[in-house]
C-alpha positions as MATLAB code, in Angstrom:
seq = 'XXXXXXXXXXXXXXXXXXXXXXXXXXXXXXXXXXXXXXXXXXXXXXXXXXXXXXXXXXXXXXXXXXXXXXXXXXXXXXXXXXXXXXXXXXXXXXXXXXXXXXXXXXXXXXXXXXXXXXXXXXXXXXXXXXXXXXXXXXXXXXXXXXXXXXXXXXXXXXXXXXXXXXXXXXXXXXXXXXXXXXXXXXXXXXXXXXXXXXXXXXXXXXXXXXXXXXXXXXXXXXXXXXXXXXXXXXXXXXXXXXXXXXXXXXXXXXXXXXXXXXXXXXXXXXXXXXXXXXXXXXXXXXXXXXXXXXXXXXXXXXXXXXXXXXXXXXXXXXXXXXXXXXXXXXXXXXXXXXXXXXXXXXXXXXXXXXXXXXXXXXXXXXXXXXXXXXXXXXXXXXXXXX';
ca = [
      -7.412   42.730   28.028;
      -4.717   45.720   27.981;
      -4.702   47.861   24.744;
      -1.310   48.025   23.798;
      -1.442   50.427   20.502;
      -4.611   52.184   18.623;
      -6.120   50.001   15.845;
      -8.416   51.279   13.358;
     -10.649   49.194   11.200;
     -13.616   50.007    8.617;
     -16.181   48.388    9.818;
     -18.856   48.691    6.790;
     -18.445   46.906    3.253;
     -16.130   48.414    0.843;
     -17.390   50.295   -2.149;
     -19.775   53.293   -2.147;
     -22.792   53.510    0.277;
     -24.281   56.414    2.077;
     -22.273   56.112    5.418;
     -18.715   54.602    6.039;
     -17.658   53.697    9.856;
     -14.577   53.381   11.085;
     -13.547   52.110   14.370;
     -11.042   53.444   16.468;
      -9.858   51.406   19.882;
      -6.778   52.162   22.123;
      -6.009   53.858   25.305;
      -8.780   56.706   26.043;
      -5.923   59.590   26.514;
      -4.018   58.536   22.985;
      -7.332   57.979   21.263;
      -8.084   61.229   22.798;
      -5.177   63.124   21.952;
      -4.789   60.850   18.456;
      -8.215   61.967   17.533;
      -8.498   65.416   18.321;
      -5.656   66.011   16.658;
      -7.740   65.818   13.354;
     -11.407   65.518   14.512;
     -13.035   69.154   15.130;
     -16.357   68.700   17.268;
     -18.969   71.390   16.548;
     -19.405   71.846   20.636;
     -15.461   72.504   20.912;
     -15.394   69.223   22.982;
     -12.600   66.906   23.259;
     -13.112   63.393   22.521;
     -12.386   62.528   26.324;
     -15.168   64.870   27.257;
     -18.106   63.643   25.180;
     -20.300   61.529   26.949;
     -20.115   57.703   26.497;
     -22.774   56.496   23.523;
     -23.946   60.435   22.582;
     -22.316   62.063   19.424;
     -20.467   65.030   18.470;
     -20.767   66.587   15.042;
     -17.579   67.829   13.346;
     -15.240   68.046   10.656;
     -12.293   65.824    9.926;
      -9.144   67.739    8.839;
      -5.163   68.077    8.950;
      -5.179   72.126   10.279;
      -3.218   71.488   12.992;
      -1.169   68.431   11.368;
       2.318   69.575    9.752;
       1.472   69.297    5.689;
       4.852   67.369    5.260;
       2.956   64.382    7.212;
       0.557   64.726    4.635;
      -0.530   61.047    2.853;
      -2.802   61.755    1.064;
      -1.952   64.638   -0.909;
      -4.238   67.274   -2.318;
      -7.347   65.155   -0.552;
      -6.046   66.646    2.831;
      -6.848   70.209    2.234;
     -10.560   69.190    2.441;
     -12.484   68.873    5.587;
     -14.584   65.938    5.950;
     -18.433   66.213    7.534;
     -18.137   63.384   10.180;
     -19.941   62.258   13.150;
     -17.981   60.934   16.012;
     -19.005   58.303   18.936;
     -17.585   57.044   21.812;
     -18.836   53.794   22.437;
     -16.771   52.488   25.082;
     -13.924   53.330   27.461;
     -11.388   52.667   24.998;
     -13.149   52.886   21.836;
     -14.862   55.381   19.015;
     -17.085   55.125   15.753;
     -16.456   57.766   12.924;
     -18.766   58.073   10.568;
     -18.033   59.847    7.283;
     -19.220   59.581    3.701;
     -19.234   56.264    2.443;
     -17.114   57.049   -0.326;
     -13.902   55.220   -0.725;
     -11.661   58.764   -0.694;
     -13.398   59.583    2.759;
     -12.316   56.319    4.139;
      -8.676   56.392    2.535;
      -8.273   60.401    3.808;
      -9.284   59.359    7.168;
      -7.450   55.847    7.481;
      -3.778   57.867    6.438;
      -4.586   60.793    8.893;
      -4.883   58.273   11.291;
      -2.094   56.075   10.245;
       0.326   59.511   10.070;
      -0.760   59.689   14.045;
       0.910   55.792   14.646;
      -2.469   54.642   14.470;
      -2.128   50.155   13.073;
      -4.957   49.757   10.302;
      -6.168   46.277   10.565;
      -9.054   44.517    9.540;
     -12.342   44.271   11.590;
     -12.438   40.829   12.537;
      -8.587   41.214   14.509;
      -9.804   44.296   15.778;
     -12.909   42.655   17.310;
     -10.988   39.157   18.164;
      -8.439   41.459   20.236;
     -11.773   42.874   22.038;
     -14.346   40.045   22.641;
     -12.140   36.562   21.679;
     -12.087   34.405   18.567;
     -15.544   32.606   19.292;
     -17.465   36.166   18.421;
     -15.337   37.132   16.025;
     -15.709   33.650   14.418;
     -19.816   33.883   14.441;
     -19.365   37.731   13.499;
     -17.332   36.580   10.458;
     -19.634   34.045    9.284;
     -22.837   36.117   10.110;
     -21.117   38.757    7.431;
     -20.479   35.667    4.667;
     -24.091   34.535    4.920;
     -24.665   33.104    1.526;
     -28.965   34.250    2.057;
     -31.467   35.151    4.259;
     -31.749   31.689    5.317;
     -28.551   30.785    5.968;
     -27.816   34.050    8.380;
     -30.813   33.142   10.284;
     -29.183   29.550   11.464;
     -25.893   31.692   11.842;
     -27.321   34.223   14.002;
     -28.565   31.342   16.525;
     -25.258   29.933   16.950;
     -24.062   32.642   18.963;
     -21.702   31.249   21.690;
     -23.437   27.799   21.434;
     -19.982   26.535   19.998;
     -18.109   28.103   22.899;
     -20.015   26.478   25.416;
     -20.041   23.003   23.804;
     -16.374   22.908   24.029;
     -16.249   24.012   27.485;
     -18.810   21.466   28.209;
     -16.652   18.573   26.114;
     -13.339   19.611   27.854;
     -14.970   19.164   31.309;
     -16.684   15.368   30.207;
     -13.158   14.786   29.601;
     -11.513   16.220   32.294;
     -13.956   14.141   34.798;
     -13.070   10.793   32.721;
     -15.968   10.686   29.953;
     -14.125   10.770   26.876;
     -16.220    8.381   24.944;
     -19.153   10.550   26.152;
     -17.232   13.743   24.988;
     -16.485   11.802   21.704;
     -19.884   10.655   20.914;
     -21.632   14.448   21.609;
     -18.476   15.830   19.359;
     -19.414   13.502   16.272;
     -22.829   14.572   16.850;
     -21.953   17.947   16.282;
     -19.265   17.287   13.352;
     -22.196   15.407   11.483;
     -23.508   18.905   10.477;
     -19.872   20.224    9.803;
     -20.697   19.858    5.608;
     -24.270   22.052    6.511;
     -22.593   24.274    8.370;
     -19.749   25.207    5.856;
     -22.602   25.627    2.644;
     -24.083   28.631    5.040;
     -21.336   30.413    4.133;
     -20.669   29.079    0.423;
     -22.851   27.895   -2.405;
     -23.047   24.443   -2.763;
     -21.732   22.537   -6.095;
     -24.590   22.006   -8.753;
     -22.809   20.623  -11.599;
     -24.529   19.093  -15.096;
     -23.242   16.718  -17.382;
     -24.527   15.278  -20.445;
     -23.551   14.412  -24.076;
     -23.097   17.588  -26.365;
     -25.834   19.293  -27.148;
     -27.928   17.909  -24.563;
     -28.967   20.989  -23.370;
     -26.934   21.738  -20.015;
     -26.610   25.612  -20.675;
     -30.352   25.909  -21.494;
     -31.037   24.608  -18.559;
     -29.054   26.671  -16.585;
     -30.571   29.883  -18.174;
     -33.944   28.195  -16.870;
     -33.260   27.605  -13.481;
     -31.407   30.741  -12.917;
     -33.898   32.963  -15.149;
     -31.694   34.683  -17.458;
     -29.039   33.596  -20.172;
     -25.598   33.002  -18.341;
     -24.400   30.146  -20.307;
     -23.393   29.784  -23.439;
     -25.944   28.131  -26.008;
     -24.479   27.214  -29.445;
     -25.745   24.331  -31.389;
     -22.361   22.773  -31.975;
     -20.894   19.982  -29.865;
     -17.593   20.778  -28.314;
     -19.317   24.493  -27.507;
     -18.573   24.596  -24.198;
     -14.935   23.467  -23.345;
     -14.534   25.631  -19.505;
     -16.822   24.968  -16.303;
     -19.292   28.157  -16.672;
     -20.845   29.013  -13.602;
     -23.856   30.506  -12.532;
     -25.279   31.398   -8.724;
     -29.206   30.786   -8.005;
     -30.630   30.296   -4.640;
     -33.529   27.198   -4.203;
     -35.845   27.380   -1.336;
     -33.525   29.665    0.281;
     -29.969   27.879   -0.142;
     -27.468   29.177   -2.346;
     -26.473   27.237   -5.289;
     -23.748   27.321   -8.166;
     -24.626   25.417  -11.146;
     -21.722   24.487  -13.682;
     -22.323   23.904  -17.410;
     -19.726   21.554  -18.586;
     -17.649   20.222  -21.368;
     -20.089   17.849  -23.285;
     -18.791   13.895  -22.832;
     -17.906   12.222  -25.510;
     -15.553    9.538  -26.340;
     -14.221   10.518  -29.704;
     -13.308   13.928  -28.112;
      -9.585   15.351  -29.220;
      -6.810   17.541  -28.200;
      -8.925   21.110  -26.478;
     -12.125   19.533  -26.732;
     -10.923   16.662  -24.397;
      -8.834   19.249  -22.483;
     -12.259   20.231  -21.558;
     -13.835   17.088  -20.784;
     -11.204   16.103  -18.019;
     -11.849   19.709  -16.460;
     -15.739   18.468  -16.803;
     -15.279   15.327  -15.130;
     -13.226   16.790  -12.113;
     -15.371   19.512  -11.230;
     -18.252   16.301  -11.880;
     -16.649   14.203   -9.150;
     -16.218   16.737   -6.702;
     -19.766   18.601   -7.143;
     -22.345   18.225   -3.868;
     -25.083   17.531   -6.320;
     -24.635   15.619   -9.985;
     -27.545   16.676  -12.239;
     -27.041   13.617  -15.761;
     -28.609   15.085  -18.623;
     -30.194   12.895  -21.491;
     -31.518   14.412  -24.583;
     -34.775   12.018  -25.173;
     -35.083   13.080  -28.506;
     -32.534   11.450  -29.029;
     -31.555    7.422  -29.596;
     -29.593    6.007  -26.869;
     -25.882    6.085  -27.231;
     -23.459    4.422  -25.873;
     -21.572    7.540  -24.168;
     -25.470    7.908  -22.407;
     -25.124    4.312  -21.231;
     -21.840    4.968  -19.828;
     -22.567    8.094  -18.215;
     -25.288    6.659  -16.132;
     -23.427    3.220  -15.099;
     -20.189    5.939  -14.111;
     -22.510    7.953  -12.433;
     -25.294    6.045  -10.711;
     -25.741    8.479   -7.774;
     -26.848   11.322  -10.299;
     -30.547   13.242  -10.520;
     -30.936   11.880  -13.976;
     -32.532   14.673  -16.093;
     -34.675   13.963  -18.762;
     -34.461   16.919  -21.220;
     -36.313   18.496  -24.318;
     -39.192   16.324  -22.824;
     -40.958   19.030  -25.237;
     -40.026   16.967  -28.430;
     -41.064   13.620  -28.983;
     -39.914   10.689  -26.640;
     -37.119    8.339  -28.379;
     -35.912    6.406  -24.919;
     -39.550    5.215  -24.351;
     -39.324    2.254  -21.533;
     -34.850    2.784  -21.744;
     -35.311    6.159  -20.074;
     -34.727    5.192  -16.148;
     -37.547    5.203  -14.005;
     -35.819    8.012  -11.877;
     -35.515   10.674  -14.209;
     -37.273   14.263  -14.264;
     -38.683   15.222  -17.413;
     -37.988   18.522  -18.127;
     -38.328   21.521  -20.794;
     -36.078   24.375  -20.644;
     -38.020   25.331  -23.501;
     -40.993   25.394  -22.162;
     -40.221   25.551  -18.528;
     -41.977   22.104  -17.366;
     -40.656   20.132  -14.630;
     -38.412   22.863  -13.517;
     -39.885   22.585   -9.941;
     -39.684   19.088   -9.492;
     -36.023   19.174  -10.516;
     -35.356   21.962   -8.111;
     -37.310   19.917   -4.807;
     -35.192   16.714   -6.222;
     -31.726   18.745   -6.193;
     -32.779   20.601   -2.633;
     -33.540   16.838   -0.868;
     -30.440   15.820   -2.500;
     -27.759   18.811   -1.101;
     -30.169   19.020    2.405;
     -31.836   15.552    3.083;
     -32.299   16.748    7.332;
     -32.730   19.981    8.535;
     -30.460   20.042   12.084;
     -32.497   20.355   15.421;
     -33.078   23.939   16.119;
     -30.680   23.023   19.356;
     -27.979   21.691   17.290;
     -24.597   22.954   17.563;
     -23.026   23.471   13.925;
     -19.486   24.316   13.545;
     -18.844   26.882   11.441;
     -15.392   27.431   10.309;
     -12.385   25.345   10.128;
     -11.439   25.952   13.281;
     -14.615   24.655   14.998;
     -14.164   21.307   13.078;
     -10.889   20.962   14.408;
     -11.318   21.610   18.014;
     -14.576   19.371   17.769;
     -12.231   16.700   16.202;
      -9.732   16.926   18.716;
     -12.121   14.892   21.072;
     -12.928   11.722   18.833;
     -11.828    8.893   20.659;
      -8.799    7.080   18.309;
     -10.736    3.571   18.848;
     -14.041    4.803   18.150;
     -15.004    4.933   14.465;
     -17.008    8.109   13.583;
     -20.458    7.128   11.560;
     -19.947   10.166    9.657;
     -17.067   12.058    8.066;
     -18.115   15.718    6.881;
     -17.148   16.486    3.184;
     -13.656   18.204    4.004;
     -12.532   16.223    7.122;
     -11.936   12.685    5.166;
];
């Protein structure tokens, strides 16, 4: 692919850290001459004469750069310690202090020379094609440890699968090509929660306990807990990860129907955020009598984990509690683990083959849905793609 200008990109997260890196890719003579023009290697080298993958200690500074280019002000009179690397042909790392002035003095010098600052992932699409940069991209977003490790195997799988598709179709086997691509799109919903929490949200009468429970599946006190109905009138969110998925659980607006004015204000935001959760966790207090907003909850709502809470206090439902529900104690931190295992089958009922080929981003879905055949129905539509 020909290099038509000299990018630069940071390459490391932003904020402080030990060691910043900043990659430089263009034409070997102007990175060269664009680079030596600030970088001063300790061996008197040139960047054109260090050897490919061996590097050159310097410092980074504006001597022989006319002041009035200056654009950074006073944080150009000081030389930066860096280490420089040429990688490739047309490319070089410089590393400098991972503070954010290091990587701002460095980014203008280089900008001052004509040098485009762009971000990473254009700098490595322009270098290795959108499929890496894609898997790259998501690999960074992991939401855990688990979720990067089915990333990481999806390297080029995607890439290949369309190839694959676009020949079946090419050779006259589009309802082959269409049946393999809903295969695929069926773990388009799995594929987007590796890169995003998925939607825990509670619901419940006031006062039935939703923020305490919260604080006891995430371990310390994020919500708000008030004994007043009508507390909590926003969606208050909290992230915890369960066996190794990332979660957000939102405390809601306690239902009720003789709710008014902000309280109800805050009961509509309840129910939206309700509808559109991944998982529904109904919370009944069952030391409490049945009420009628209870009843209607769980008719409205008959796909929810029904919680049993304060299953620490004596039992009012008795035989009117539904079979299904998970007694639980925030209190005393009983049945937290069955609740957990019931809201982890819930979000991930299948684990994909360790062959499957998940899409990833956006994009991915729509190429894959580009070859569903318009008179075959698909079995499954992905959360996103209705």
């Amino acid at each position: 692919m020909p290099i038509r200008s000299l990018t630069a990109a940071v390459w490391t997260p932003s904020g402080r850290g030990a060691v910043a890196t900043i990659r430089v890719r263009g034409n070997l003579t102007t990175l060269s001459e664009t680079i030596t023009r600030n970088f001063h290697a300790t061996s008197g080298r040139s960047l054109a004469e260090i050897p490919l993958q061996r590097i050159s200690f310097g410092q980074w500074g504006r001597s022989e750069v006319d002041s009035e280019q200056s654009a950074v002000g006073s944080e150009a009179s000081v030389a930066e310690d860096v280490v420089v690397c040429r990688t490739g042909p047309d490319a070089c790392e410089i590393h400098c202090h991972g503070g954010d002035a290091a990587v701002r003095r460095i980014l203008a010098d280089l900008r001052c020379l004509g040098c485009e600052i762009v971000d990473w992932r254009s700098q490595l699409e322009a270098e290795r094609g959108v499929w890496e940069r894609e898997h790259a991209d998501a690999l960074s977003r992991a939401t855990t440890l688990r979720a990067a490790g089915w990333i990481a195997v999806q390297a080029g799988r995607m890439e290949r699968a369309i190839a694959e598709l676009t020949k079946l179709v090419a050779n006259g086997h589009r309802e082959l090509a269409a049946s393999r691509a809903n295969e695929m799109l069926a773990w388009a919903n799995f594929g987007s929660h590796l890169t995003r929490p998925w939607e825990v949200v509670l619901a419940g009468r006031p006062n039935v306990g939703k923020s305490s429970l919260i604080n006891a599946l995430v371990g310390f006190e994020r919500s708000i807990v008030f004994d007043e109905p009508g507390t909590t009138r926003d969606v208050v969110t909290a992230e915890t990860v369960l066996d190794g998925w990332a979660i957000r659980l939102s405390d809601t607006a306690g239902q009720r129907g003789s709710a008014r004015d902000l309280e109800a204000a805050g009961i509509a935001r309840a129910r939206e955020a309700f509808a559109a959760a991944d998982a529904r966790l109904l919370l009944i207090d069952v030391s409490q009598p049945p009420h009628a907003d209870d009843w209607q909850l769980l008719t409205e709502w008959s796909d929810a984990i029904v919680v049993a809470h304060k299953a620490d206090l004596s039992d009012i439902w008795g035989e009117a509690l539904p079979t299904n529900a998970i007694r639980v104690s925030s209190l005393l931190r009983t049945g937290l683990k069955d609740l957990s295992s019931a809201i982890v089958t819930r979000l991930v009922p299948q684990l994909p083959p360790e062959v499957a080929v998940i899409p990833l981003t956006d994009r991915q879905r729509s190429e894959l849905m580009a070859f569903r055949h318009p008179l075959t129905p698909n079995p499954y539509t992905p959360r996103g793609l209705e």
